[in-house]
N, C-alpha and C positions, 0 to 999 in steps of 0.2 A: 596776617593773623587777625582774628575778629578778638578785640581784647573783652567784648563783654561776653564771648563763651571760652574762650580760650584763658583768660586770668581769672573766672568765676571759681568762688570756693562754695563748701557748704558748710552755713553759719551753723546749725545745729548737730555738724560733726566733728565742732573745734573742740581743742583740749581748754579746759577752765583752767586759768593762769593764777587769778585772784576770785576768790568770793568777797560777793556785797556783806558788810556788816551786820546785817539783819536779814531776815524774808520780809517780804511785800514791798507795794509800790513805795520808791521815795528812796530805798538802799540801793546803794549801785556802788560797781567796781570800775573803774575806768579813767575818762579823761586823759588817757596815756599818750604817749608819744614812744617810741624805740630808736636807739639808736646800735650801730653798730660800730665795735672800734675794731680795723684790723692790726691797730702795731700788740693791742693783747690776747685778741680774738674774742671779746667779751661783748656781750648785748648785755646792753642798758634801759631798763624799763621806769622812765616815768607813769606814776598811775597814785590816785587818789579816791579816796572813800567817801562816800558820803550816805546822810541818812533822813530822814522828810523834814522838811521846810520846818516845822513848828518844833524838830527834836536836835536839830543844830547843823545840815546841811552838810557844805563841805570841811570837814572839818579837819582829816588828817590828808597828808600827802605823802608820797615814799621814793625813794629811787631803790633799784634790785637789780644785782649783777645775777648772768648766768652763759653759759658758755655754747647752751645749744638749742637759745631761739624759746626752749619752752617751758624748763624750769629755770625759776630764778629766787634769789635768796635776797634780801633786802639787807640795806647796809645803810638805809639814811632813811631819816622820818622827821617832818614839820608839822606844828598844828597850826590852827588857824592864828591864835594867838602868839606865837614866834613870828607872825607877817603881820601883826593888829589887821586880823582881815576877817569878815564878817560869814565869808568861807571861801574856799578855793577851788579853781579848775585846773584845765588843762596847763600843760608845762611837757618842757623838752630839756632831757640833758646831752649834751654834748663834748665830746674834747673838743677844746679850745689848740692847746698845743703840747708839750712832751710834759710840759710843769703843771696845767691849767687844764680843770674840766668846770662846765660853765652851764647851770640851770635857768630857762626861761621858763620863769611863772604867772599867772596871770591869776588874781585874788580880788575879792570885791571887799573896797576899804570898809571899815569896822566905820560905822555914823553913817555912813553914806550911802544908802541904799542907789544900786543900780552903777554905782563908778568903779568898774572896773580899770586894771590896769596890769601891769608888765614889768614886772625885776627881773635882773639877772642876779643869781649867786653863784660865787666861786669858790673853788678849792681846788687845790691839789688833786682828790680821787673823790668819785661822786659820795664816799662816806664821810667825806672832810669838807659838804657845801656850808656856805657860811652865811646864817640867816641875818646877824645882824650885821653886818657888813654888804646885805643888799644894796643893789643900787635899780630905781627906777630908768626904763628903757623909754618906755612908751605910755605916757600919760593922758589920757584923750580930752584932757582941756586945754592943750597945748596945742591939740589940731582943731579944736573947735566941736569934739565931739563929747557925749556923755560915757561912753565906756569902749574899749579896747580890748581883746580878751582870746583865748584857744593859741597861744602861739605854737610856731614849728617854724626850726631853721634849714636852712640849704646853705652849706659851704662851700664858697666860689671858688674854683682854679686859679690860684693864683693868691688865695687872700680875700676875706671879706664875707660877709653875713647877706641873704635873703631870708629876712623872718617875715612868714603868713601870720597874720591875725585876724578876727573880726570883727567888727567894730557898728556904727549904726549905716545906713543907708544912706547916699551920697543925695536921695532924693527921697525928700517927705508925701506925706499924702499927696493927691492928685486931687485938682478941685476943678470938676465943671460945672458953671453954673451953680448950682443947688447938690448938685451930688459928688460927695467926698468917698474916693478910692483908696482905701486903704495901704499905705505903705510899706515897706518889706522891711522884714523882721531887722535883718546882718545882711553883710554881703561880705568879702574876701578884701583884705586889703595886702599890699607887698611895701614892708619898709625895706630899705637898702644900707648897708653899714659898709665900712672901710675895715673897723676895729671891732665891730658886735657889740659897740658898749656906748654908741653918738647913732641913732636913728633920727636923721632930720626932717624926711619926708615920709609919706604914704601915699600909694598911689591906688584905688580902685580898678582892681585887676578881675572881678570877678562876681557881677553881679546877677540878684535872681531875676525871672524872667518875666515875673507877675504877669501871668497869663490865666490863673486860677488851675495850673497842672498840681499832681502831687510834692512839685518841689519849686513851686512858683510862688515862693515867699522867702526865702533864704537859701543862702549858700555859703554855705561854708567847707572851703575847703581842708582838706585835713592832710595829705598828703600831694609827696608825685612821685614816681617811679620810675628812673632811667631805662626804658627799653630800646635804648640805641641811638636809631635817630626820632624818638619822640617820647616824651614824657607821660605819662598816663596816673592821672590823678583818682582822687574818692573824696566825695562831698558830700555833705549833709542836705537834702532838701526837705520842705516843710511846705504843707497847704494853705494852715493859718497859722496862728499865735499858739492855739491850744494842742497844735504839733512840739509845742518846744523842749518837752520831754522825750519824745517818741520818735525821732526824725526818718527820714529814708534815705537810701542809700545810692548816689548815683557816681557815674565816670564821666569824667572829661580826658582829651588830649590834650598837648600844647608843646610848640617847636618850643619855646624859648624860656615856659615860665613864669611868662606875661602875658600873653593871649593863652585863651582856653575855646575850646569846645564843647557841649555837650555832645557824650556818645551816647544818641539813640534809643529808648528801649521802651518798652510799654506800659511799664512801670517801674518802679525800684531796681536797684540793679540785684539785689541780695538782703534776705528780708528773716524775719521769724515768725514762728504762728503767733508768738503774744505778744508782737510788739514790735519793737525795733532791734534793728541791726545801724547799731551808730560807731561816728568816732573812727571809721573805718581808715586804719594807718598799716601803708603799705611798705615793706622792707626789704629792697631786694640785696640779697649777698650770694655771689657766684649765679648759681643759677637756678636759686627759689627765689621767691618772693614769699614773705611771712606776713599776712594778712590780721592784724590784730584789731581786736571788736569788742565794741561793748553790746551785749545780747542780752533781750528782754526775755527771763523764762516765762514760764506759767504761773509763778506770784505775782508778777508782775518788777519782781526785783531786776538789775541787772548785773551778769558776771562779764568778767575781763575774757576773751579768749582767741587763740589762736587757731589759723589754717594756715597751710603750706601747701603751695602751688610749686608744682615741679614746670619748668620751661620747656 
């Protein structure tokens, strides 16, 4: 199987999930994550609104049940202020276990510009998460960084949490002599849990390539997708800093989850005319994968939306 034509969707034939709050650049739908449960058959859509920098950013957040991948009905909603957070990103809900479903959030504290960071909240069913009884997962002064942030989980066989996040760059500017190289945006990190709720380390699993390519300043990755025996991811890459709106879209492999590959291509994996195709979270159940995106239209706004890849 060649996974960059054979898992290729087309971003400008997806169904629109959520509309951004506003038209024009600065509203966007997205920051998602999906999860699938099979003891309900329900998909679970984390996704969060936001609107331009000077008019209050990320402000709301939501989880939405729906049953068939593309419509879905909302059943829980945080604002920035329920987290004292100055706005919010991406976040993942999950079951936990047959009592417990369990949201990971990632919010930039209210005073603190630039410190991101990572709760879990719980409840019962994702319309019963519970904001003030959050608990911090992943604080990035506790590793030595300045923010932490875009989580997504992998639950282990057997018990136990892989949450992706991304966090600063394991390696600062480059200095020779007299000329300073500019440093990479993010790179991918993998915390490890027993319980989902004690993340003691991180491990730099996935860094960009800084080679001056179109995705050679950051990486982040955003998903993986079990096709058997090898896992097949979607990352975010970027040129420079003033990509950090707009990103592009690229695939890796990886046996284990911990090493990765870039797969190959000439540019982007999967694009739009005005803009980006980001956030790129892939879902496989039986035998589609539901390709979920945040896409740049021609305001420049972006909506939430979905493709389905038959196997």
């Amino acid at each position: 199987m060649s996974f960059s034509r054979d898992l290729r969707f087309d971003p400008a034939a997806g169904t629109v999930v959520r509309r951004p709050p506003g038209d024009g650049y600065g509203y966007w739908a997205g920051g998602h994550k999906v999860s699938y449960d099979p003891h309900s058959g329900l998909f679970v859509l984390y996704y969060r609104l936001r609107t331009p920098l000077e008019a209050g950013r990320g402000g709301v957040c939501r989880v939405a049940v729906g049953d068939d991948g593309i419509r879905f009905d909302d059943v829980w909603e945080a604002h920035k202020q329920d987290l004292a957070a100055e706005s919010i990103e991406v976040g993942h809900c999950v079951r936990h276990d047959e009592d417990e479903w369990r949201l990971y959030v990632s919010y930039e504290r209210a005073g603190q510009p630039g410190h991101w960071r990572i709760d879990v909240l719980r409840g019962a069913e994702p319309a019963l998460l519970d904001t003030q009884g959050r608990r911090t997962v992943l604080e990035p002064g506790m590793f030595g960084k300045t923010f932490i942030k875009d989580p997504w989980v992998r639950r282990r066989e057997g018990g136990g949490y892989d949450l992706y996040a991304t966090t600063n760059p394991r390696e600062g500017a480059r200095v020779e002599g007299r000329l300073v190289r500019t440093a990479a945006n993010e790179e991918t990190v993998l915390a490890e849990s027993a319980d989902g709720l004690y993340f003691p380390t991180i491990d730099h699993v996935f860094a960009p390539a800084l080679d001056g390519s179109w995705h050679g300043q950051r990486s982040r990755l955003n998903c993986l997708v079990d096709m058997g025996d090898v896992l097949v991811g979607a990352y975010d890459g970027s040129r420079t800093f003033y990509d950090n709106y707009e990103e592009a879209c690229g695939l890796v492999t990886s046996p284990d989850g911990r090493t990765f590959a870039r797969v190959p291509t000439e540019g982007p994996w999967v694009t739009s005319a005005h803009g980006a195709v980001r956030y790129v979270h892939g879902l496989r159940v039986g035998d589609r994968i539901f390709w979920y995106y945040e896409y740049t239209v021609e305001d420049g706004s972006h909506d939430l939306r979905v493709a389905i890849v038959d196997l």
